[in-house]
C-alpha positions, 0 to 999 in steps of 0.5 A, a space after each residue: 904947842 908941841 916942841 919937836 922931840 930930840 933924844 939926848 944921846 943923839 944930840 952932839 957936843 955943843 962946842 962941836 956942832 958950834 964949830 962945824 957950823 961956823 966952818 960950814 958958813 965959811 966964818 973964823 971965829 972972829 966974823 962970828 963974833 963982831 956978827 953975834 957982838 962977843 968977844 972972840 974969847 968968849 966964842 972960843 970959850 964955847 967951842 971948847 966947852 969952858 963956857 956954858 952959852 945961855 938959851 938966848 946966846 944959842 939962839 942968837 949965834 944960830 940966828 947969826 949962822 942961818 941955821 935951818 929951824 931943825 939945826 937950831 932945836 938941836 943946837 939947843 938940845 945939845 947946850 941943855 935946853 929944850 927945843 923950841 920951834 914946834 914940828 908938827 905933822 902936815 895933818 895937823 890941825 894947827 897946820 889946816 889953813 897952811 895946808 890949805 894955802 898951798 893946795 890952793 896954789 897948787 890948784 891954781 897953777 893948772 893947766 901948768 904943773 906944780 907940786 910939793 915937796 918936804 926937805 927931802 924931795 919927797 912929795 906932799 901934794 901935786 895938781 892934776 897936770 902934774 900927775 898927768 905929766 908923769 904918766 905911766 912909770 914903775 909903780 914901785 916908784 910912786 909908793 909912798 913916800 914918792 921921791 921926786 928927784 928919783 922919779 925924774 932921773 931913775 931909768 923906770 921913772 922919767 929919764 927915758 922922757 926927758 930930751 935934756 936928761 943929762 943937763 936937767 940931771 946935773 942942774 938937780 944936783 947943783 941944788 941938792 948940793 946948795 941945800 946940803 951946804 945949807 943944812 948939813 943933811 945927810 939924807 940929801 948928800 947920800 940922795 946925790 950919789 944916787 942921782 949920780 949913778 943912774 945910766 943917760 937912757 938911751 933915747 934922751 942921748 940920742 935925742 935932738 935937742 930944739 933950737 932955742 937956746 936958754 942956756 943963761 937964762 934957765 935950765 929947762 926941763 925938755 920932756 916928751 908927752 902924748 902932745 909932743 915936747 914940752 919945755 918948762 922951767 920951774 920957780 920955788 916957793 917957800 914960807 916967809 916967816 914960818 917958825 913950824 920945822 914942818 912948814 920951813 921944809 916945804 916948798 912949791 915947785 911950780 912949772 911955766 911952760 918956756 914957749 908958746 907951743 909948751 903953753 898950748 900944749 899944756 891946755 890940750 892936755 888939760 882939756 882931755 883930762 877934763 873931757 874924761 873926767 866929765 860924766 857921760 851925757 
């Protein structure tokens, strides 16, 4: 099994990057230690680097922290460990059936649109209504690797198609902000910046919104399409117990239409591909 490849000089001082993620879980150094079953002072020992944690502690406080895999091999660098959850590229062998799995999903899923992501947004796989839904958008936004987040709220992607860019925009933001909080990653707080300053297209302000409220409930994606306006919302899926860096990062982002003309709408579309799709008799 390959481990994931940390440089030394990269990794911070374990007593640092202890601290850092207690505060980011909004623990004194008390509620870690009842949680790990040490002593306070023995916590404190390690946060200023007067003790030196064995593999198994760092692993239990990174347990106790809900660190993401990635955090944890880091962790682990940094006390003079080697790292020990794999992270392997989505081609590889290893990872076939998992892949499999997910294309199946993803399949599956049509006429309604799905796709996957790693921990940056950028997508992995997509069915067929997915691709469809995008439609026709700046080609520099769909060289690889395609940012998904990006291609919904850029002026050259999406935006100018969706009815509630301004709501759907902050709800995108509301999620990266949770998954920064969970992981410290810079790459996503920088990515919400982005999000941020990209202009309201002229056409989703001064379009009308439909009279159906689900304000509460979910927030929808209100997109316009060649059938007339779609409503969907999303649900995600992750892996249950995965412990590949890789897989832990991936999720399905799948789409259901929110009422019944989306849903009809969604089959129309579907069927035309189909029809092109089929060879001439």
């Amino acid at each position: 099994m390959r481990t994931a490849s940390i440089p030394v000089n990269s990794t911070p001082h374990l007593g640092d990057y202890l601290r850092e993620w207690r505060q980011r879980r909004r623990m004194s150094q008390m509620d870690l230690a009842l949680e790990a079953e040490i002593s306070t002072r023995h916590l404190s020992f390690l946060e200023t680097g007067r003790s030196q944690p064995s593999r198994e502690m760092v692993l239990l406080l990174a347990e106790k922290l809900d660190m993401p895999l990635r955090e944890r091999n880091i962790m682990l660098v940094s006390a003079g460990y080697a790292p020990v959850y794999s992270e392997r590229s989505l081609d590889d062998p290893a990872l076939a059936s998992m892949r499999q799995a997910v294309d199946l999903v993803l399949k599956g899923h049509d006429p309604y649109p799905a796709l996957a992501v790693d921990r940056h947004w950028s997508l992995v796989s997509a069915n067929d209504a997915l691709v469809l839904l995008i439609g026709d958008v700046d080609p520099a936004l769909m060289k690889p690797p395609v940012n998904v987040l990006r291609l919904s709220v850029h002026p050259a992607g999406l935006a100018r198609r969706i009815v509630n860019f301004t709501e759907w925009r902050n709800h995108l933001i509301h999620r990266l902000h949770g998954q920064v909080d969970a992981t410290g990653d810079a790459t996503l707080a920088a990515l919400i910046a982005e999000l941020r300053s990209y202009p309201t297209p002229d056409a989703a302000a001064r379009a009308p919104k439909p009279g159906h409220d689900y304000a509460g409930i979910v927030v929808p994606l209100q997109i316009t399409t060649e059938e007339g306006l779609l409503t969907l919302f999303s649900t995600t899926t992750i892996f249950g117990t995965p412990v590949d860096v890789t897989l832990s990062e991936l999720a399905i982002e799948a789409f259901f239409p929110a009422d019944a003309d989306t849903a009809n709408a969604l089959r129309r579309l579907s069927d035309k591909r189909q029809a092109a799709a089929a060879p001439a008799q």
